[in-house]
DOLOLUM-267700 format. One record per residue (C-alpha): residue number from 1; x, y, z. Coordinates in Angstrom, 3 decimals. Layout:
<sites>
   seq          X          Y          Z
   NUM          X          Y          Z
...
</sites>
This chain:
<sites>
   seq          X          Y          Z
     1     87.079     90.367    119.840
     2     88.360     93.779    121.414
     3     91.198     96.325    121.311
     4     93.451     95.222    124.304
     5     95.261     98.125    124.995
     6     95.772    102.059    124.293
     7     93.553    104.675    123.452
     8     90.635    101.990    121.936
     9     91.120     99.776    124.843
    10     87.715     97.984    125.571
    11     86.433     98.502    122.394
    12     84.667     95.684    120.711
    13     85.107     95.135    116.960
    14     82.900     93.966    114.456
    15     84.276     90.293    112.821
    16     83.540     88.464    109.426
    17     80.891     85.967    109.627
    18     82.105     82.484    108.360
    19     85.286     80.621    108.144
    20     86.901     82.775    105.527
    21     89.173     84.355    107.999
    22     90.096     83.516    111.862
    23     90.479     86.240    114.213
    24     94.122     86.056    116.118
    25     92.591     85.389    119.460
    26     92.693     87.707    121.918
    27     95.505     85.713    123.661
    28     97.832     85.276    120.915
    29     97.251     88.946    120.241
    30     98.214     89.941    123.898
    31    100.889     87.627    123.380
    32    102.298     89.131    120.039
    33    101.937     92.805    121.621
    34    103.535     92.527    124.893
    35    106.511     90.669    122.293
    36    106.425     94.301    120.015
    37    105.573     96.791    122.221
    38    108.909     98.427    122.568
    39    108.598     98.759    118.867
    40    105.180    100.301    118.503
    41    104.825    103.537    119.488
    42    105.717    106.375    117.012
    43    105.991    103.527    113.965
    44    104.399    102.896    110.800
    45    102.898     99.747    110.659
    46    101.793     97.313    107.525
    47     98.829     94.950    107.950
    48     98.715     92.433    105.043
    49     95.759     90.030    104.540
    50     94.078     92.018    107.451
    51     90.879     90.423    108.007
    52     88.647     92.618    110.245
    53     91.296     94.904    110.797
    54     92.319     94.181    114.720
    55     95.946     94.048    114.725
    56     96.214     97.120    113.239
    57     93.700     98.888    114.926
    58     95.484     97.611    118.345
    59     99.035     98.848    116.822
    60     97.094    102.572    116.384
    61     95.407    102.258    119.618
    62     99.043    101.816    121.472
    63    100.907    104.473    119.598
    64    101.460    103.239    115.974
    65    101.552    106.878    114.068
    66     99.866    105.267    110.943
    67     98.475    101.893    109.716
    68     98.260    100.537    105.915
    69     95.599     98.056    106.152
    70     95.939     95.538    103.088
    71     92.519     93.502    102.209
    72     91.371     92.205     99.177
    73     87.655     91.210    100.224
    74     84.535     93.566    100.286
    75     83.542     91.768    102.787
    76     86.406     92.320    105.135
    77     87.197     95.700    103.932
    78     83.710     97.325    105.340
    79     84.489     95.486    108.263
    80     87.719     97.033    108.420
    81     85.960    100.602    108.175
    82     83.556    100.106    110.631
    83     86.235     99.182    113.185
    84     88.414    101.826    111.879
    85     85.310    104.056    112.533
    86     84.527    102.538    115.965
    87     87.657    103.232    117.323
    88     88.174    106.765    116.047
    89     92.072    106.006    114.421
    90     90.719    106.758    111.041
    91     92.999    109.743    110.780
    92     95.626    107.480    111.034
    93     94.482    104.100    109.160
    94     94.945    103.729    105.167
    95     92.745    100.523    103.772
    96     93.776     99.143    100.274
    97     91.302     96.913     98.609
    98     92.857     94.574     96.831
    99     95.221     91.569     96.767
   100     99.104     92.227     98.555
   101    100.830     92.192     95.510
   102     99.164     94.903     93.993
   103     99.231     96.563     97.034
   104    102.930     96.505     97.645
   105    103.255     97.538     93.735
   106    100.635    100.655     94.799
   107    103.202    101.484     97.717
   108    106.124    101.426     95.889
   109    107.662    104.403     95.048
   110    105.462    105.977     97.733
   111    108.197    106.836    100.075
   112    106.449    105.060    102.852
   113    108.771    102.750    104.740
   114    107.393    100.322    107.386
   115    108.873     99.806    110.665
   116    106.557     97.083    111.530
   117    104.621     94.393    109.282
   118    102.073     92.248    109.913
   119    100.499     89.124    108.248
   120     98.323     86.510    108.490
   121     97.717     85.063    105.525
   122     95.208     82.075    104.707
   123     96.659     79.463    106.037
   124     98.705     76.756    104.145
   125     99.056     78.894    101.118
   126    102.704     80.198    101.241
   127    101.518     84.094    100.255
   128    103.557     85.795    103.588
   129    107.213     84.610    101.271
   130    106.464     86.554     98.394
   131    105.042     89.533     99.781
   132    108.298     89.813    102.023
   133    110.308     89.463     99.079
   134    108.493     91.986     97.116
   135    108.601     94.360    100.506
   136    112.147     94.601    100.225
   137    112.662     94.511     96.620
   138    110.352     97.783     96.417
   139    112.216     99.240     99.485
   140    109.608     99.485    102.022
   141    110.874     98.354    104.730
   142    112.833    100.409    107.148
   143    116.269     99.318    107.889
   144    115.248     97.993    111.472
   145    111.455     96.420    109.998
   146    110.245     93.688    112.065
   147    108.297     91.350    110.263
   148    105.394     89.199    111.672
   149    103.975     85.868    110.372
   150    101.221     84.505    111.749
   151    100.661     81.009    109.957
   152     99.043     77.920    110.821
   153    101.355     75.473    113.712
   154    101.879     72.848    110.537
   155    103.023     75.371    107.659
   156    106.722     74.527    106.597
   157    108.239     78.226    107.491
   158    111.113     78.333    105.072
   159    114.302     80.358    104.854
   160    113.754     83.369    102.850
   161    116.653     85.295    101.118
   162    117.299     88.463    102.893
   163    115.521     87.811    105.848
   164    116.381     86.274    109.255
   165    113.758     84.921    111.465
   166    114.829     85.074    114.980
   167    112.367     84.069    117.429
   168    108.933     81.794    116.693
   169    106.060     81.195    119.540
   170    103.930     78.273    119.187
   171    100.519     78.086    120.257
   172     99.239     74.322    119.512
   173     97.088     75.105    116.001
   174     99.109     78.640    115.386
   175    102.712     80.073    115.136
   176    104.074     83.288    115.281
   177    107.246     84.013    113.370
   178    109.665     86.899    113.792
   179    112.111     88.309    110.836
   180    113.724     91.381    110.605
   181    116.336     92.257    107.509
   182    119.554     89.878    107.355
   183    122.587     92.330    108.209
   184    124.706     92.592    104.775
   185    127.367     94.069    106.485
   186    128.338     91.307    108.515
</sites>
């Protein structure tokens, strides 16, 4: 596993030993990024159920201007801070240890607003719905937020209220999902 692109580009990261978490792979990731780049650079970007910390790390590395890294396992969090540390985009990375809900309760009234969000959340256990509820509810999304869902090829994506999902890419075991904020002035 490695940074792709940017400032970190080369860079290998650390992973998680086990199967508690799967990496995106570094073609899916090149895949997602060459999808988001025009939004990256300059944005503040939202990884939830982060894992080792890649995507986010790979958002800084292109241009993101800050990353909230959300993790609730030790395990993956000093992961997470050894990449962070690897790559140098500490000044710019913000790890929370602890499950998204809390999380996105912790951010709220924070002022922060996210341009881009990512998750991946264990797979087959409908967590991404809820936390994009609660992102909006608590007004931390920016009025153009893209939202990301990586979840496994068989999950039953369903319609969430306030969001549209306009574009999916499947690869085999894995799909990506795209949302952004359903337009309530149309």
């Amino acid at each position: 596993m490695r940074v792709i692109s940017g400032s970190a580009r080369g860079c290998k990261l650390y992973s998680l030993e086990g199967l508690d978490t799967r990496p995106t792979t570094d073609r899916i990731k090149e895949t997602l990024f060459n999808i988001i780049s025009p939004e990256i650079y300059d944005c503040s970007f939202l990884d939830v159920f982060s894992g080792s910390g890649a995507i986010a790390i790979e958002a800084l590395s292109r241009g993101a201007k800050k990353a909230v890294l959300i993790e609730k396992s030790p395990e993956a969090v000093s992961v997470i801070n050894k990449n962070i540390e690897k790559t140098r985009v500490g000044d710019r990375a913000d790890v929370l240890k602890m499950d998204a809900l809390s999380a996105v309760e912790k951010l709220k009234g924070s002022g922060e607003k996210f341009d881009l969000v990512f998750m991946d959340p264990p797979y087959n256990n409908d967590l991404a719905w809820p936390v994009m509820k609660a992102l909006k509810e608590n007004n931390l999304l920016s009025e153009d937020a893209l939202i990301v869902i990586e979840e496994s090829s068989a999950a039953n994506i369903p319609a969430v209220e306030g969001f549209n999902m306009y574009r999916t890419k499947d690869f085999k075991t894995t799909v990506i999902s795209f949302w952004n904020l359903e337009d309530t002035n149309a």
